[in-house]
C-alpha positions as CSV (number, residue, x, y, z in Angstrom):
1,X,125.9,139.6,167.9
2,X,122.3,138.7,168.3
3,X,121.0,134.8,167.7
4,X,120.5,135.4,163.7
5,X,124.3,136.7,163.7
6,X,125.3,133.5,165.4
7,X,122.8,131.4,162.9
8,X,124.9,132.6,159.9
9,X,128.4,132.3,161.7
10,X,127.9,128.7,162.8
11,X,126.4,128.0,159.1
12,X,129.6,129.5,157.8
13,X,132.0,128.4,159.9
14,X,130.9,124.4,159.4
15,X,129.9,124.6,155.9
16,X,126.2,123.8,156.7
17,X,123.2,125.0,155.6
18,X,120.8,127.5,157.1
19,X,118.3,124.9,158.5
20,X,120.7,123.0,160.2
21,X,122.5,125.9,161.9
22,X,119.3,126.9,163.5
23,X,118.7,123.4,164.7
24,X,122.4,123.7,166.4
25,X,121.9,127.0,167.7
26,X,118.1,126.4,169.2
27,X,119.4,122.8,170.6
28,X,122.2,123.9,172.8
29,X,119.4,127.0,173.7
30,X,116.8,124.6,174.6
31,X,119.6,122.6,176.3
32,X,120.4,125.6,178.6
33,X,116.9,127.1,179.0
34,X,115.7,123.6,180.2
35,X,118.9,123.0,183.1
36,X,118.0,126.3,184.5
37,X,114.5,125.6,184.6
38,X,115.2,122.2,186.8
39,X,117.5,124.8,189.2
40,X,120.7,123.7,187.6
41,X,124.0,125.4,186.6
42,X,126.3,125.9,183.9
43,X,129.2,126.0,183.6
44,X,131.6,126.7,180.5
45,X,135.4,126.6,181.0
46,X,137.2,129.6,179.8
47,X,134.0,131.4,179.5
48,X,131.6,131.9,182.5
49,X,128.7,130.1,184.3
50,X,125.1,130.2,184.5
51,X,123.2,130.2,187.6
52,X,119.4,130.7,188.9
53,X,119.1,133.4,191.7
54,X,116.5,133.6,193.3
55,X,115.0,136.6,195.1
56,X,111.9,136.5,197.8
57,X,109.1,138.7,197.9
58,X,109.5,142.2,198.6
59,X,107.3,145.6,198.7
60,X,107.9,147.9,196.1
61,X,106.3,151.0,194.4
62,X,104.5,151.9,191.4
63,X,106.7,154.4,189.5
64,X,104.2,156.2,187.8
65,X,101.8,156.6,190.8
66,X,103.7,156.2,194.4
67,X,101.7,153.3,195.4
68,X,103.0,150.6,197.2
69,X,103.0,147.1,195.6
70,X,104.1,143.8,196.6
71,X,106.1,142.1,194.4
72,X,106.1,138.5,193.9
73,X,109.4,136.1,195.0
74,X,111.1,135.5,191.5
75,X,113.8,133.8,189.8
76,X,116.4,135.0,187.2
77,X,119.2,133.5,185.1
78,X,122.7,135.1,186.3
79,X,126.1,134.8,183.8
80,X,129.4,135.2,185.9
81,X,132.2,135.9,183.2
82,X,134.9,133.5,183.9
83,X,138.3,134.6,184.6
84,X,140.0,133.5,181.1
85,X,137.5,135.7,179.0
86,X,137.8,138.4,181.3
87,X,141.6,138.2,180.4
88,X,141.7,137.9,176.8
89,X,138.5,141.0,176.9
90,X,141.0,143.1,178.6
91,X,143.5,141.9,176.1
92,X,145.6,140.2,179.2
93,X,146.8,137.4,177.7
């Protein structure tokens, strides 16, 4: 399912148009873009969390050429499935 795909569910689902679903669907993105950004977490029960890792600088190499690099400390958005939809994936439940 990609963002569209979940546009035209949520539209279904609640009877509402195309316009509004978008509105829905970009809200509760913008929502959880925007708590990450401030370092926070999120978590949904039943369903997983969201967390920020963050990593440090580090050297690395250039695929293509062999050269060493350094690369930049970094931060990236982590999911950890929670233990209820890991169940009802495997069919558990």
């Amino acid at each position: 399912m990609n963002k569209s795909d979940l546009i035209e569910s949520v539209s279904t689902k609640l009877n509402l148009t195309e316009k509004k679903a978008i509105d829905i669907v970009s809200l509760v993105f913008k929502g959880f873009t925007d708590e990450l950004k401030k370092g926070g977490r999120i978590e949904i029960r039943g369903f997983g969390s969201f967390v920020v890792k963050k990593y440090g600088a580090y050297t690395g190499r250039n695929p293509k050429t062999g050269t060493k690099i350094q690369v930049a400390p970094k931060k990236l958005p982590f999911f950890k499935v929670g233990k209820e939809l890991k169940d009802r994936v495997d069919r558990k439940k």
